[in-house]
Structure formats: structure tokens, C-alpha cells
VEXPAGU-415073 format. One line per 3 residues: number of its first residue (from 1); for each residue x, y, z of N, C-alpha, C. Coordinates in steps of 0.2 Angstrom, whole numbers, plus 2048, in hexadecimal, padded with zeros to 3 digits. Example, Ala and Ser with C-alpha at 12.3 -4.5 7.8 and 13.67 -1.06 7.14 Angstrom:
BEGIN
1	842:7E4:827:83E:7EA:827:842:7F0:827  840:7F5:823:844:7FB:824:840:800:827;
% end
This chain:
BEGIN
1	814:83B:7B5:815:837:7BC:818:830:7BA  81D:82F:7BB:820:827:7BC:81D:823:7BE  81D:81D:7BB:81B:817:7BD:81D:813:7BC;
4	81C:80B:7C1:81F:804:7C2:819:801:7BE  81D:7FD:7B8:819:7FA:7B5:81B:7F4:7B3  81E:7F0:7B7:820:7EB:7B7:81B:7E6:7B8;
7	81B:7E0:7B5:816:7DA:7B5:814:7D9:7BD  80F:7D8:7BE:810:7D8:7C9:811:7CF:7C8  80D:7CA:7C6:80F:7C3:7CB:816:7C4:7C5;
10	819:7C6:7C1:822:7C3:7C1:826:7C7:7C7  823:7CC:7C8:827:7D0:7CE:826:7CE:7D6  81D:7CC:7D5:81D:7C8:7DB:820:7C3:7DC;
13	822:7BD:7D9:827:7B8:7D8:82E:7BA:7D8  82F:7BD:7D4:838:7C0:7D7:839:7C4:7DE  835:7C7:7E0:835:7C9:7E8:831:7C5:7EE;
16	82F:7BF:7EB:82B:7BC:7F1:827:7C0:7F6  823:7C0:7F2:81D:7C5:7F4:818:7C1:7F1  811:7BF:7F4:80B:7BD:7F1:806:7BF:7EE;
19	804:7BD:7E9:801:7C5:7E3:7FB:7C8:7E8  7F8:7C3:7ED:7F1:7C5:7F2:7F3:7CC:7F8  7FB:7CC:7F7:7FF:7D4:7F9:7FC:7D8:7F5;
22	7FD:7D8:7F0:7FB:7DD:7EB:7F4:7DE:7EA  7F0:7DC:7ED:7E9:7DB:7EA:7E6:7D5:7E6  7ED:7D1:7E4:7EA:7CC:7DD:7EB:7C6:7E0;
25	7E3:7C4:7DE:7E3:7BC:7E1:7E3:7B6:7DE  7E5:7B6:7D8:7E9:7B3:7D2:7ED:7AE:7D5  7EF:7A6:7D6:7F3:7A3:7DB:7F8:7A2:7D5;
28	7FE:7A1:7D6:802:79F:7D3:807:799:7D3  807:794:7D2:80A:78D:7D2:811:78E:7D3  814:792:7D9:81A:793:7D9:81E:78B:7DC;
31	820:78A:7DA:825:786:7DB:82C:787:7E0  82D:78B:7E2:830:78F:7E8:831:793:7EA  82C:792:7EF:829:796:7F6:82D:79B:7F9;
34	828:7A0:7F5:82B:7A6:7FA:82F:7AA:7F3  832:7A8:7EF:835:7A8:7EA:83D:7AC:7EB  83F:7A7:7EF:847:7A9:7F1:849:7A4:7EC;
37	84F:7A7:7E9:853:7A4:7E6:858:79C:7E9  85B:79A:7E4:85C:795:7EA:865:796:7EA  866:79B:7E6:870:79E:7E6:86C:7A3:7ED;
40	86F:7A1:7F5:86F:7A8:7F8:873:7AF:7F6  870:7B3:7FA:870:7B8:7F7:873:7BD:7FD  879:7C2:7FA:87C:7C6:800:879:7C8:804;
43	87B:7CD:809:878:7CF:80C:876:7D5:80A  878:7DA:807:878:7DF:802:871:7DF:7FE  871:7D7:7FC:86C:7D4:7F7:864:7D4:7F9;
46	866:7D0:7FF:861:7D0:806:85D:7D9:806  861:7DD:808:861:7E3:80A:85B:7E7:803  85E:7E5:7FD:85B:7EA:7F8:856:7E7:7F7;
49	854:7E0:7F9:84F:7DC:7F5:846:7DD:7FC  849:7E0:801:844:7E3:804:842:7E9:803  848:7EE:800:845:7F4:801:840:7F3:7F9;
52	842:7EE:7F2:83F:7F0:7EF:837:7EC:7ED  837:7E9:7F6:830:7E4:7F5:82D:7E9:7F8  82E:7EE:7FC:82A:7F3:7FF:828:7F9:7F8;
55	82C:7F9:7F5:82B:7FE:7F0:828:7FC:7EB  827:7F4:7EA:823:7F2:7E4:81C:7F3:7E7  81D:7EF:7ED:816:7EF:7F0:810:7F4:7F3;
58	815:7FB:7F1:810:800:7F4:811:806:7EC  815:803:7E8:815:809:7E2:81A:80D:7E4  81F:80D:7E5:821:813:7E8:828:812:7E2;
61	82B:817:7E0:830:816:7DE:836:81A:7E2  83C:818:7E0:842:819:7E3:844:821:7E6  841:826:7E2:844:82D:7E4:83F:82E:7E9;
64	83A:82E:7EA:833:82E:7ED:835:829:7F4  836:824:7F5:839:81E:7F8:83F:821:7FE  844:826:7FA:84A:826:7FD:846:82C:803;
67	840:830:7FF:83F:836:801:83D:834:80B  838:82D:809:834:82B:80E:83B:82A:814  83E:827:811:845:823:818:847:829:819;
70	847:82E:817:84C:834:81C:847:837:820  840:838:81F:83B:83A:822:83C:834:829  83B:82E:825:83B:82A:82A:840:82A:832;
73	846:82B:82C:84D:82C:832:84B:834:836  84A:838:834:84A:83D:838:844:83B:83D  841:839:83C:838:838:842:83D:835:848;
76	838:834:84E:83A:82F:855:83A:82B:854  83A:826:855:83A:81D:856:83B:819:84F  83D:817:84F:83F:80F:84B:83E:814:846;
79	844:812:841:846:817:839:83E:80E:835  840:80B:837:840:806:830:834:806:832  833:804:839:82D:807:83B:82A:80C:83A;
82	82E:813:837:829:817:837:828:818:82D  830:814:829:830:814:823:829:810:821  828:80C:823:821:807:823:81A:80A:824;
85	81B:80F:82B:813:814:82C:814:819:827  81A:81B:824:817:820:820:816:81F:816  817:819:815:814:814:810:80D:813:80F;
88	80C:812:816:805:80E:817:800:814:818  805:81B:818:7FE:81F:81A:7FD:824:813  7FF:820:80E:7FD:823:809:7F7:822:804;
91	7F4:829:802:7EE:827:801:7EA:81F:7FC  7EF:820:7F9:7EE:81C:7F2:7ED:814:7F7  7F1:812:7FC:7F3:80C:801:7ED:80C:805;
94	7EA:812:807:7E4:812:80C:7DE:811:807  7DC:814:800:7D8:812:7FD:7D8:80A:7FD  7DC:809:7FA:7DE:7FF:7F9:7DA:7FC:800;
97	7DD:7FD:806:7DE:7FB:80D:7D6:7FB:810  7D4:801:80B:7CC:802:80E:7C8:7FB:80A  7CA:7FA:805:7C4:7F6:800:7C1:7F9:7FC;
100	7C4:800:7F9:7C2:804:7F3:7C3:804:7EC  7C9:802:7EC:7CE:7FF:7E8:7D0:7F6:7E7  7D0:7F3:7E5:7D1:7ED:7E5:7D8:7ED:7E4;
103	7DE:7F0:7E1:7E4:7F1:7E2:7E8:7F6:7E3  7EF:7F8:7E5:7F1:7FD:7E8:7F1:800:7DF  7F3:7FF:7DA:7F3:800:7D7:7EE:802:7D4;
106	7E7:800:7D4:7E2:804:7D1:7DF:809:7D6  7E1:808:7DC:7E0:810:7E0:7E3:816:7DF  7EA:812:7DD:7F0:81A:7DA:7EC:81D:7D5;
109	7EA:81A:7D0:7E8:81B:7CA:7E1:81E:7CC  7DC:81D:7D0:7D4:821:7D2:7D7:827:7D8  7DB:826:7DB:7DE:82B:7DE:7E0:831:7DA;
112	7E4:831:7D4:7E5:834:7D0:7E1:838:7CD  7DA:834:7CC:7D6:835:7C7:7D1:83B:7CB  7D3:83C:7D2:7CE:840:7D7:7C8:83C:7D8;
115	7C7:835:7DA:7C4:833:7DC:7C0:834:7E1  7C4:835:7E4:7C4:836:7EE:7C5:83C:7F0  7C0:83B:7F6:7C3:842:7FB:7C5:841:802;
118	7CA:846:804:7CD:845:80B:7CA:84C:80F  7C6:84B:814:7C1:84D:818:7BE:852:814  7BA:850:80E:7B6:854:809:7B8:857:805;
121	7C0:859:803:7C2:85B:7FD:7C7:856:7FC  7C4:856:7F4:7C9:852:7EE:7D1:851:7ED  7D4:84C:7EE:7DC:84A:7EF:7DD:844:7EA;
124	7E0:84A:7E3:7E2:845:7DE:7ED:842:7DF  7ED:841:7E5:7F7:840:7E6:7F6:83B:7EA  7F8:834:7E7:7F5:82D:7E9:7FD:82E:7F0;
127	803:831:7F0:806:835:7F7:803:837:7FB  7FD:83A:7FC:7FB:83D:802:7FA:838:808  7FC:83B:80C:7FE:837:812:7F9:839:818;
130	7F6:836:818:7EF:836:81C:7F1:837:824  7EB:83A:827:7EE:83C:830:7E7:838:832  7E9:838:83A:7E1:834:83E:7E0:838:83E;
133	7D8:835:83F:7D2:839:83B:7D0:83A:835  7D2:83A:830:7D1:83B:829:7CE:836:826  7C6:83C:823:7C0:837:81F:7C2:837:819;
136	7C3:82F:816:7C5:82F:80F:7BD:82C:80C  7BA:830:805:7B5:830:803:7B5:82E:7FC  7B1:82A:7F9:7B1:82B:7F2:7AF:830:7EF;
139	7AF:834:7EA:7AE:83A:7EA:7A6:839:7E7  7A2:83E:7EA:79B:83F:7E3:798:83C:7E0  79E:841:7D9:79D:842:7D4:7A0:83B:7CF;
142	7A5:835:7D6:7A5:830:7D3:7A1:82B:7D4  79D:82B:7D9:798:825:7DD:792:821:7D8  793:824:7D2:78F:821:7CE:792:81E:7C8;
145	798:81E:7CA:79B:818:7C6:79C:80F:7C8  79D:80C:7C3:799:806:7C4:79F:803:7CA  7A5:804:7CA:7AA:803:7CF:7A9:804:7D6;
148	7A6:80A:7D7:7A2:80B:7DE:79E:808:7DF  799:807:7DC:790:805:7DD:793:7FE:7DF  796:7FC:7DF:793:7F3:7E0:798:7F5:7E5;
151	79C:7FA:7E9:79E:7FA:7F1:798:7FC:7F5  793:7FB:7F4:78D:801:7F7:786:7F9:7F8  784:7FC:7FF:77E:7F6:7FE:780:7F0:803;
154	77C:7ED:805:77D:7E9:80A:781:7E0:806  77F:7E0:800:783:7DB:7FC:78C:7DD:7FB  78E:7E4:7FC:794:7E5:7F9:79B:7E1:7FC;
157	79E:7E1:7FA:7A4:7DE:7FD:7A6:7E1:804  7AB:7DD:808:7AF:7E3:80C:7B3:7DF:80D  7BB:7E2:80E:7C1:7DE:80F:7C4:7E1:815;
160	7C7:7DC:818:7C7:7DB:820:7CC:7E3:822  7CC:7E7:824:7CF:7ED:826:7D4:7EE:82B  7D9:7F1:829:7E0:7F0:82E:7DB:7F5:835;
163	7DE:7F4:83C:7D9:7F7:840:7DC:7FD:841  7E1:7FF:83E:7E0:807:83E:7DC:80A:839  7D7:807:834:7D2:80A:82F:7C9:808:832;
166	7C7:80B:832:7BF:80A:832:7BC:80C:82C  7B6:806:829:7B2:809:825:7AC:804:825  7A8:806:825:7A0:803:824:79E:801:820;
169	79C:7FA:81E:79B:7F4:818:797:7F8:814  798:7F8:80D:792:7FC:80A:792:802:80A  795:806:80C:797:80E:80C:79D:80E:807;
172	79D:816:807:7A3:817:802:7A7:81B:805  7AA:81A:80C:7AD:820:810:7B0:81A:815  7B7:81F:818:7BB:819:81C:7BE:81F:821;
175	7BF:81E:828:7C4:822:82B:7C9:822:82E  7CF:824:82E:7D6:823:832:7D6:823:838  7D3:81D:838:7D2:81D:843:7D8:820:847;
178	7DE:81E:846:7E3:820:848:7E9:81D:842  7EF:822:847:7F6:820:840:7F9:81A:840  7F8:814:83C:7F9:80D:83D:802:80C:843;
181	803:808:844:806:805:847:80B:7FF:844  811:7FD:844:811:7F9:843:811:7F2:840  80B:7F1:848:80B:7EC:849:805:7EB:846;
184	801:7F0:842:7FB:7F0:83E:7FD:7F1:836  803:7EF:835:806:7EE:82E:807:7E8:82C  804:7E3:82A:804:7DD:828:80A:7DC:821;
187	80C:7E1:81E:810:7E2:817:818:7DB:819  817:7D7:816:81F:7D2:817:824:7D5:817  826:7D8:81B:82D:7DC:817:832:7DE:81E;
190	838:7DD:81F:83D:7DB:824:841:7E2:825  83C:7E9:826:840:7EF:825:846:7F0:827  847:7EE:82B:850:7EE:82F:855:7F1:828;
193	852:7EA:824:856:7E8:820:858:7F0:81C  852:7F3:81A:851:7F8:816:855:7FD:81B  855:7FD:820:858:802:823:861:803:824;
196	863:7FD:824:86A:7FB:822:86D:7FD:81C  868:7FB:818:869:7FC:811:86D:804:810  867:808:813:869:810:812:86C:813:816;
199	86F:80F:81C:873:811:820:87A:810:81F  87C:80B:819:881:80D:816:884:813:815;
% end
């Protein structure tokens, strides 16, 4: 399987993205904000520089990516809206989003590993694309790993939940209340642009 293994804060500073996107709370002394360049940049420039902040930001690479935007184009309503829900409803994304993962990238990575289950069997394809309703679980056979155990307990952590996900502090279970929205996307990113892009 392929992977982005690129440095995250040098790519979060070339794309102007903040590493706390990505899970890392690391602050970084950027010097300028946002980290646009100061030569503007075409329009063209503008265009590919969103579609590859979404694709840094969710792990997705390019053939996989192009696969999403046709999907997208063919569904109803807004190409660039639905390119975003269907990002976000990937399993690896919803692990992260619940607080099981501290990064999208170390949920790809426990995703992989069979981690988890989707409503009681085991789904090792950090791609799978979750539906409302869907109980995402740690599995078992992994809850005795020291990773898990400090999510469990009335001391455990819990990070704030987009309100399309529900999960209860101290458990290891989370549910897709509904298909996010939107405007339940917090991710910085100007999809227009991406959609321009490939409507070249």
C-alpha cells in the first residue's frame, strides 16, 4: 500500500495548514501566517494548492482522490460538498474525529491493523466509508492494549466531536448519528477551487 510520508509541520507550513489539523499540537513560530507565499500565485496555483491540502490532510493520495471527485460529480448537489463528505466518512477520519486515534495518520495505521469494528465485525481499509448508524468499536482483542486503557475510565481524555459522531467519555465505541453535512466540516479548505481544477 502507498504512502505520504512526507514531513507533516514542513508540509503543514507549505500548505498553510496548522499542525492542530492534523492532530499535532506542536506550535510552530511561523513567521507568516497561514504560510502563503509572498510571489502570488496563479490561479491554477491557487486551484492545485487546495486540492493537495485536502489530500495531505486526510492521507489520501492522487489516484484514490481523482477516484473520490467522479463519485462526487456523479451524486446530487454540490460536486465540491459532497467531495468533502465523502473524505470525511472514511473510516480512518472517523476513528481520529472520535478520539481514538490522536492522528489521522495513526488511525490509518490501527485501522489497518484490524483494530476496529464496524457494527461488530472487523474492518481493516482505513477507505471504508461509513453510513448513519454505524457502531465503530475498538476491537476485543485490542482493549488491553495500553493505547486503549487510558481511553476508558472517568479520567480518560475526550475530544470535542463533530456533531455528526456520538461517543461516550470513557468508552471505546462511537456512532454515526447521521451523514455529516457541510457545514459539520470544519477542514480549511476552498473546495470550489478543487472542483475547477478538474473541470478542466
Amino acid at each position: 500500500m502507498a504512502k505520504n510520508m512526507q514531513p507533516i509541520a514542513k508540509r503543514c507550513k507549505a500548505l498553510g495548514i496548522s499542525p492542530a489539523e492534523m492532530g499535532y499540537a506542536k506550535k510552530t513560530t511561523n513567521r507568516n501566517p497561514g504560510g502563503q507565499m509572498r510571489k502570488k500565485k496563479s490561479e491554477y496555483g491557487l486551484q492545485l494548492a487546495e486540492k493537495q491540502k485536502v489530500k495531505f490532510i486526510y492521507g489520501v493520495l492522487e489516484k484514490q482522490f481523482h477516484a473520490y471527485y467522479e463519485s462526487a460529480a456523479a451524486a446530487s448537489g454540490k460536486t465540491g460538498d459532497n467531495l468533502l463528505i465523502l473524505v470525511e466518512r472514511r473510516l480512518d477520519n472517523v476513528v481520529y474525529r472520535m478520539g481514538l486515534a490522536a492522528t489521522r495518520r495513526q488511525a490509518r495505521q490501527l485501522v489497518s491493523h484490524a483494530h476496529f469494528t464496524v457494527n461488530g465485525k472487523k474492518v481493516n481499509i482505513p477507505s471504508y466509508l461509513v453510513k448513519a448508524g454505524d457502531v465503530i468499536e475498538v476491537a476485543e482483542s485490542s482493549r488491553s492494549s495500553e493505547l486503549f486503557k487510558r481511553l476508558t475510565g472517568e479520567n480518560a481524555p475526550m475530544t470535542l466531536l463533530p456533531a455528526w459522531l456520538e461517543r461516550t467519555k470513557g468508552t471505546l465505541q462511537g456512532t454515526v448519528a447521521h451523514l455529516p453535512t457541510r457545514e459539520e466540516i470544519d477542514t480549511p479548505v476552498e473546495e470550489h477551487l478543487i472542483v475547477e481544477l478538474y473541470s478542466k
